[in-house]
C-alpha positions in Angstrom: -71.1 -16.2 24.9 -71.2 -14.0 28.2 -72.4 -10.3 28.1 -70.2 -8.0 27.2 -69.1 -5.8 29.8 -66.1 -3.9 31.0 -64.3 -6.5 32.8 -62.4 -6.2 36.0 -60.0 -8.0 37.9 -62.2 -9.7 40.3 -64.9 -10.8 37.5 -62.0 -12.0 35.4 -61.1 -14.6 38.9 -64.5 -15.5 39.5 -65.2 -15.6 35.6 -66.5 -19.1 34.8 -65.4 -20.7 31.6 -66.6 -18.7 28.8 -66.0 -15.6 26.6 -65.9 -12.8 27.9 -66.2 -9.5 26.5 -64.4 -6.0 27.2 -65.5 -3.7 24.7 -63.7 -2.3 21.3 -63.5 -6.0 19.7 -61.1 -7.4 23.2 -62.4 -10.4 24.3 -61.2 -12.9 26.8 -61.9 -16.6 26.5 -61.5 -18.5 30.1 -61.1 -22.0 30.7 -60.6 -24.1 34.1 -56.9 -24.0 34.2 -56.6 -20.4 32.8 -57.6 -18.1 29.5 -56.6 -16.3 26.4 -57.0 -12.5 25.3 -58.3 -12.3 21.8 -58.6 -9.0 19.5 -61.8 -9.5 16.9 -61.9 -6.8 14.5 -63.4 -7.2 10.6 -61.1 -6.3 7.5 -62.1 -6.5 3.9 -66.1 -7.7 5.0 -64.3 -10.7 7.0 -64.2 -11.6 10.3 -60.5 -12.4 11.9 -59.4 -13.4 15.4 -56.4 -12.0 16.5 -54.5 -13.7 20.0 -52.8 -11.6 22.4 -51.4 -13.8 25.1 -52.7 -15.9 28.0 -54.2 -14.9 30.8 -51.2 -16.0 32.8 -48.6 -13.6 30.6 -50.9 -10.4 30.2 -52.6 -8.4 32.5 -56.0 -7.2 31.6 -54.3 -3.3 31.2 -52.1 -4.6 29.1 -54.3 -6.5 27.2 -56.2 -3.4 26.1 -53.0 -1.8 25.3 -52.4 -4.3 22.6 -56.3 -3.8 21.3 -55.8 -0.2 21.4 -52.5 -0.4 19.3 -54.2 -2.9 16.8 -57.1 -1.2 16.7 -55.4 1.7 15.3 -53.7 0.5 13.1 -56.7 -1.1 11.4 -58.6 2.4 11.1 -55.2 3.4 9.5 -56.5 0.5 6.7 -54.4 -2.0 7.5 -54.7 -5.6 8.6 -53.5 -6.3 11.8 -52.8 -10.1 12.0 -50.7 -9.3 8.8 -48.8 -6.5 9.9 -48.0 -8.4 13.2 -46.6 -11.3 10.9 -44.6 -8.7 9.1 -43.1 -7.2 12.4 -42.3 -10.6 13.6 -40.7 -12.0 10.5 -38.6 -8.7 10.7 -37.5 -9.8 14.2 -36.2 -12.9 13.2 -34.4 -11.7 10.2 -32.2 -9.7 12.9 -31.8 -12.8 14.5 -31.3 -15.4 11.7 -30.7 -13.5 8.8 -30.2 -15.4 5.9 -26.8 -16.6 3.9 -27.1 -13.3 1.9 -27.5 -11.1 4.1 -24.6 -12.1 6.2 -22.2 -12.0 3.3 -23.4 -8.5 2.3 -23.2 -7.4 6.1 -19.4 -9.1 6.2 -18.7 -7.5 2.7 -19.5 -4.1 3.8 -17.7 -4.4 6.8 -14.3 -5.1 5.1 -14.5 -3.9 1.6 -12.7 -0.7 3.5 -9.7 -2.6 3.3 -10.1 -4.7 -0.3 -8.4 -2.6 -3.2 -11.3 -0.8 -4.6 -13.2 -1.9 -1.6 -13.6 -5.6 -3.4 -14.6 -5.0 -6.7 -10.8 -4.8 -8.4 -10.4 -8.4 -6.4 -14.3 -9.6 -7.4 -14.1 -10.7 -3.5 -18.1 -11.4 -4.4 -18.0 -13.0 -7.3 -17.3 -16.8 -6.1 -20.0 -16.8 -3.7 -22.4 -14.8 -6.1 -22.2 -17.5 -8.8 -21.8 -20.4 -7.1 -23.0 -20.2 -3.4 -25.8 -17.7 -3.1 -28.2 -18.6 -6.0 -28.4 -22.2 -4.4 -28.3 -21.3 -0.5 -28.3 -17.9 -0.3 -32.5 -17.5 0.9 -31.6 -19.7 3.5 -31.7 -18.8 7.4 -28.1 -19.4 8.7 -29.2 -21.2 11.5 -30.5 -23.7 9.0 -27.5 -24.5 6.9 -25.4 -27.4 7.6 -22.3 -29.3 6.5 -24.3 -31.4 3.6 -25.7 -28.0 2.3 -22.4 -26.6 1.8 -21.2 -29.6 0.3 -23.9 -29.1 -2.4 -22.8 -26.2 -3.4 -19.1 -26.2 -3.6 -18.5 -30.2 -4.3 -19.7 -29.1 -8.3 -16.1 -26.8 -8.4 -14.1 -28.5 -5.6 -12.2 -30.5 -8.3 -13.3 -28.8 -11.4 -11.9 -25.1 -10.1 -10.5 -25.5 -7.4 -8.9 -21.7 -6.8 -12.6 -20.4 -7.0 -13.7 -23.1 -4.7 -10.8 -23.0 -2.2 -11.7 -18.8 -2.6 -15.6 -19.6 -1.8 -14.5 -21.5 1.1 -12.6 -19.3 2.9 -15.1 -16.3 2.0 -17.6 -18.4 3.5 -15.7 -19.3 6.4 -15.1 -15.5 7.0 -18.9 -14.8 6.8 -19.8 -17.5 9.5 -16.8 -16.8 12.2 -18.2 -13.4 12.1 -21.6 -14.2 12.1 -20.8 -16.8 15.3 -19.5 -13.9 17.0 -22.2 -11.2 16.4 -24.7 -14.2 18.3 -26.7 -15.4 15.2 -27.0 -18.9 15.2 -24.7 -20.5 12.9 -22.1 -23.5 13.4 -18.7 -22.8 11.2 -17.7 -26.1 12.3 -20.2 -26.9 9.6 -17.8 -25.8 7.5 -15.1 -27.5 8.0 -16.6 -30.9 8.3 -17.9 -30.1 4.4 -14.3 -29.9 3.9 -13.0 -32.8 5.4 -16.3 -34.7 3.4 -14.8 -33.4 0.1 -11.5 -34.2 0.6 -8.1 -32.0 0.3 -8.1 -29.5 -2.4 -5.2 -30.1 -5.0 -4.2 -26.4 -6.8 -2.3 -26.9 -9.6 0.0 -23.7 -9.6 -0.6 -21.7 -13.0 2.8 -20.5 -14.4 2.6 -17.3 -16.6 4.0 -17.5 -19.6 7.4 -15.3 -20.2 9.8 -14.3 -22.4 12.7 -15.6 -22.1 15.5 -12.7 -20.6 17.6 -14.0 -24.2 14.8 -12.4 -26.0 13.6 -9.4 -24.2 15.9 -6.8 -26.5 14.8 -8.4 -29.7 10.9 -7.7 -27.7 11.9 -4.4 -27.1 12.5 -3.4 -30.7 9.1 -5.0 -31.8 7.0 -2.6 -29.1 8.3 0.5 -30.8 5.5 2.8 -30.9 3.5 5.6 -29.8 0.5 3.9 -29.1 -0.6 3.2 -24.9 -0.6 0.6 -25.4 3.0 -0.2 -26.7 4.3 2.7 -23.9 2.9 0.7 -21.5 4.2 -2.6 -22.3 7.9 -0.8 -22.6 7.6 0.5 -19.2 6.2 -2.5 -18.0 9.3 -4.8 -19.5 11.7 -1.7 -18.0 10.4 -1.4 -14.2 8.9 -4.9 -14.2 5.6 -4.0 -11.8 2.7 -5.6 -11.8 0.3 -4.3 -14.8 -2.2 -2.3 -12.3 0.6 -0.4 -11.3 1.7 0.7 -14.6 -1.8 0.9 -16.6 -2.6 3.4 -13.5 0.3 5.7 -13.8 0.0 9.4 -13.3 2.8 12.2 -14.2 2.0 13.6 -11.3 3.2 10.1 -9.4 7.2 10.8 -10.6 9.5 13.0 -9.2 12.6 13.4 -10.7 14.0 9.0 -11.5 11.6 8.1 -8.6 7.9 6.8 -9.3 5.4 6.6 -6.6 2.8 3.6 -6.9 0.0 4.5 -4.5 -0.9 1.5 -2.0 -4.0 1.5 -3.7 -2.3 0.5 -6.6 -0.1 -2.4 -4.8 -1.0 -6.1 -4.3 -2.2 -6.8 -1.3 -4.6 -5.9 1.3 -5.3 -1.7 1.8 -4.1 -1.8 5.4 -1.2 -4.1 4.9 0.8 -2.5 2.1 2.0 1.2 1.5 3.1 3.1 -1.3 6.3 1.1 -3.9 8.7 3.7 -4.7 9.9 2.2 -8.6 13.8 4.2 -9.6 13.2 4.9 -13.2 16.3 4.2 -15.5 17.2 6.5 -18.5 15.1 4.7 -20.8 11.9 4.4 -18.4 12.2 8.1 -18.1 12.2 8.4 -21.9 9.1 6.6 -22.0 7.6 8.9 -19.9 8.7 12.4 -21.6 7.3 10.4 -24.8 4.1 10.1 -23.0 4.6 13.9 -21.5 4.7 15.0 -25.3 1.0 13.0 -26.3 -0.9 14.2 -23.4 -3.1 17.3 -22.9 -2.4 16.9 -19.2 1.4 16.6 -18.3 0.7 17.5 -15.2 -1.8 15.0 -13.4 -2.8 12.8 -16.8 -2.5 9.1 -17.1 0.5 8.3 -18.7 -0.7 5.3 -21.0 -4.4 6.5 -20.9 -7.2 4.2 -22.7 -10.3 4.5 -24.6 -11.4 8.2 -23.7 -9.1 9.0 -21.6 -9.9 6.0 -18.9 -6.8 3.9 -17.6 -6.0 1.3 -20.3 -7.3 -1.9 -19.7 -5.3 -5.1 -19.4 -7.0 -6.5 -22.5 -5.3 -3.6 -24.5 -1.7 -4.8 -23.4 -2.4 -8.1 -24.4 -4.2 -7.1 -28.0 -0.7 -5.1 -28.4 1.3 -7.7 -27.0 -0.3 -10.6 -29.6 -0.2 -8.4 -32.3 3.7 -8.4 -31.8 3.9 -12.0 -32.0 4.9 -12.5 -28.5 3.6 -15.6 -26.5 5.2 -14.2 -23.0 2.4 -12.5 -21.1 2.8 -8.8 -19.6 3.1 -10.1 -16.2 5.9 -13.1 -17.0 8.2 -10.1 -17.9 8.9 -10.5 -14.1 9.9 -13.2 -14.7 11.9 -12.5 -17.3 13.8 -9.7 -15.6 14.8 -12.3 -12.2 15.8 -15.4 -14.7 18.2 -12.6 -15.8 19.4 -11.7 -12.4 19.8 -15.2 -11.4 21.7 -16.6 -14.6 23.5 -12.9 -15.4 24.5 -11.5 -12.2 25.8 -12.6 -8.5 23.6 -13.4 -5.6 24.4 -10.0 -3.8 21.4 -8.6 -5.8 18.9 -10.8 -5.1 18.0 -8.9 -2.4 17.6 -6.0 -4.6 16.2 -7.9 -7.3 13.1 -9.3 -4.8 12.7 -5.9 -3.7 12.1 -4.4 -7.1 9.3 -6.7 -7.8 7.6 -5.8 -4.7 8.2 -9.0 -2.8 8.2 -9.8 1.1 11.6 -10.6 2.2 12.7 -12.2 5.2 10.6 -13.2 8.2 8.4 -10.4 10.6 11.2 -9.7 13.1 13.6 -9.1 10.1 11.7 -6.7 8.1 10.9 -5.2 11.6 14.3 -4.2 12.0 15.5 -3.8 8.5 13.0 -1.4 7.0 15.2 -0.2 3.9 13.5 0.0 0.8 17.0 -0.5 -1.3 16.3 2.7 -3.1 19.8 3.6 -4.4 20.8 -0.7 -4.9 17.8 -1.0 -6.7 18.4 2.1 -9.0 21.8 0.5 -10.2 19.8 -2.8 -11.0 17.2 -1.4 -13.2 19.6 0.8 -15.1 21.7 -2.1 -15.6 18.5 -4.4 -17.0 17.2 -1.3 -19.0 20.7 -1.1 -20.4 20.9 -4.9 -21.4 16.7 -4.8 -23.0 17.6 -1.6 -24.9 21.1 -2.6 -26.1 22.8 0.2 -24.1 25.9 0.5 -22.8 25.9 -0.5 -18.9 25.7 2.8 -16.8 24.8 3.3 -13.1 22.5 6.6 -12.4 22.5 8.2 -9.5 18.9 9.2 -7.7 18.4 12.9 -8.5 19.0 15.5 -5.6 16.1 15.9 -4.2 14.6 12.5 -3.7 15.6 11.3 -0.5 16.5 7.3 -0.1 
């Protein structure tokens, strides 16, 4: 080895090959066609060698730079070559992060939008159970179509609305991460789906009551209990359960019940608040409820196990316990069999409308932006009417409540 002395430019171009020395552990070793800088420091009583570039990439000033930055950082007590490693395996993680962290970074991008930013919808839970604990330490840039095929050819046939749920969750995650720069193909994707074939969803009908039976139903969820309540108002307005098991007094204004958006099916940003006409007999429900509450003001109407909103297992412990095999959620379907055989076809409009369906195409609704208000009042008087045995009457919306 050469003397060590403080190098300069010109010694480092006449240098023969050799190693060199600079002081403070740098050292330089030159060859015939060029050189390396090396940093030589000792940590924990050994000896390491740490490389910081060619002598074609770094200067000599800029070689002592990096000693002096290393060198620093060692009399902080730390290693170096190990901290460098760390700081580098950092960098690539911003580059290639792995499957996980991309679905966690596209999660928390659009659970703003998801109704209860994802967890009411479990928009995680496909890919938590059956994607991430097999793939999920991967880079992205690593994963191809055969890897994705692992994972979701176990519940392409077997369940196919999770996997048909995982795939597009996953498609999602790599379109996004495409466009951010990370390396990822989501045509990998798609050729996993054209190895595994079409996917063949069976649709699930919920059981209902039939509309001949919904009075004698009626009779049999008499009660005071939430959960009975509930399932009345629920057979009487026909909304979806989250609607109903959420209810607040302070929601209902005269016969007209406001569902927040946050209560309505769909995405956040693409629904808005279901007004719901309350009939005589849903408004009875309601002053029942007033009468049980120690908030009639701003309480849950049908409120659960202290004082939470009542859970959807609750309505169908009631529901079973009344010997009914129609599910809370089929009484919509049991209120437009009823509407179909019972009534004409000018209501189905209405009738579409008061279970909170899409009618028409874009331009339509574009243009006819009515939400059937006073039409729809008439219908559910008329249904709460035939459930409770009444005599047919039409009520007006209260003054007050605009259409």
């Amino acid at each position: 080895m050469a003397a060590t002395n403080k190098l300069t430019a010109i010694t480092i171009r006449n240098a023969a090959p050799g190693r060199y020395g600079d002081g403070g552990g740098l050292y330089l070793d030159k060859t015939e066609d060029g050189g390396k800088w090396l940093y030589r420091y000792t940590f924990g009583g050994k000896r390491r060698d740490m490389g910081l570039g060619t002598l074609s990439a770094v200067t000599l000033a800029q070689a002592r730079k990096e000693r002096d930055k290393w060198a620093a950082l060692l009399a902080s007590g730390q290693d170096p070559i190990t901290a460098r490693r760390r700081e580098r395996e950092a960098e690539a993680s911003r580059d290639d992060p792995t499957l996980e962290d991309l679905v966690q970074t596209t999660f928390e991008a659009i659970k703003h939008t998801l109704k209860g930013e994802g967890e009411a919808g479990r928009w995680l839970s496909p890919l938590r159970v059956h994607v991430l604990p097999k793939i999920g330490k991967r880079p992205v840039s690593t994963l191809g179509a055969a890897d994705f095929v692992r994972v979701l050819q176990p519940i392409w046939r077997a369940k196919p609305s999770t996997a048909e749920k995982a795939f597009h969750r996953l498609r999602l995650c790599c379109r996004k991460g495409k466009r951010i720069g990370y390396s990822i193909d989501p045509d990998a994707l798609e050729v996993a789906r054209e190895m595994m074939g079409a996917l063949h969803i069976e649709p699930e009908h919920i059981e209902a009551t039939r509309w001949q039976d919904a009075p004698a139903l009626f009779e049999r969820l008499r009660g005071d209990t939430s959960g009975l309540m509930c399932l009345r108002f629920l057979l009487l307005t026909v909304v979806r359960g989250d609607a109903a098991r959420g209810a607040r007094f302070s929601e209902i204004e005269g016969n007209v019940w406001t569902v927040p958006k946050e209560r309505v099916k769909g995405q956040l940003k693409a629904v808005d608040d279901f007004r719901v006409p309350l009939s005589v007999q849903a408004l009875a429900i309601v002053e029942e409820a007033r009468h049980l509450t120690n908030d009639p003001v701003d309480g849950l109407l049908f409120p659960g196990d202290r004082g939470a909103v009542i859970s959807q297992n609750a309505l169908l412990k009631a529901i079973n316990k009344a010997g009914e095999a129609g599910r809370p959620h089929g009484f919509r379907t049991t209120f437009r069999t009823w509407v179909q055989d019972k009534l004409d076809g000018s209501y189905d409009i209405a009738a579409e409308t008061a279970l909170g369906h899409v009618v028409g195409g874009k331009v339509r609704r574009a243009y006819a932006r009515s939400d059937l208000l006073d039409q729809r009042a008439a219908l559910m008087q008329r249904w709460a009417d035939y459930v409770t045995g009444e005599v047919a009457q039409v009520v007006p919306l209260r003054a007050g409540i605009a259409p």
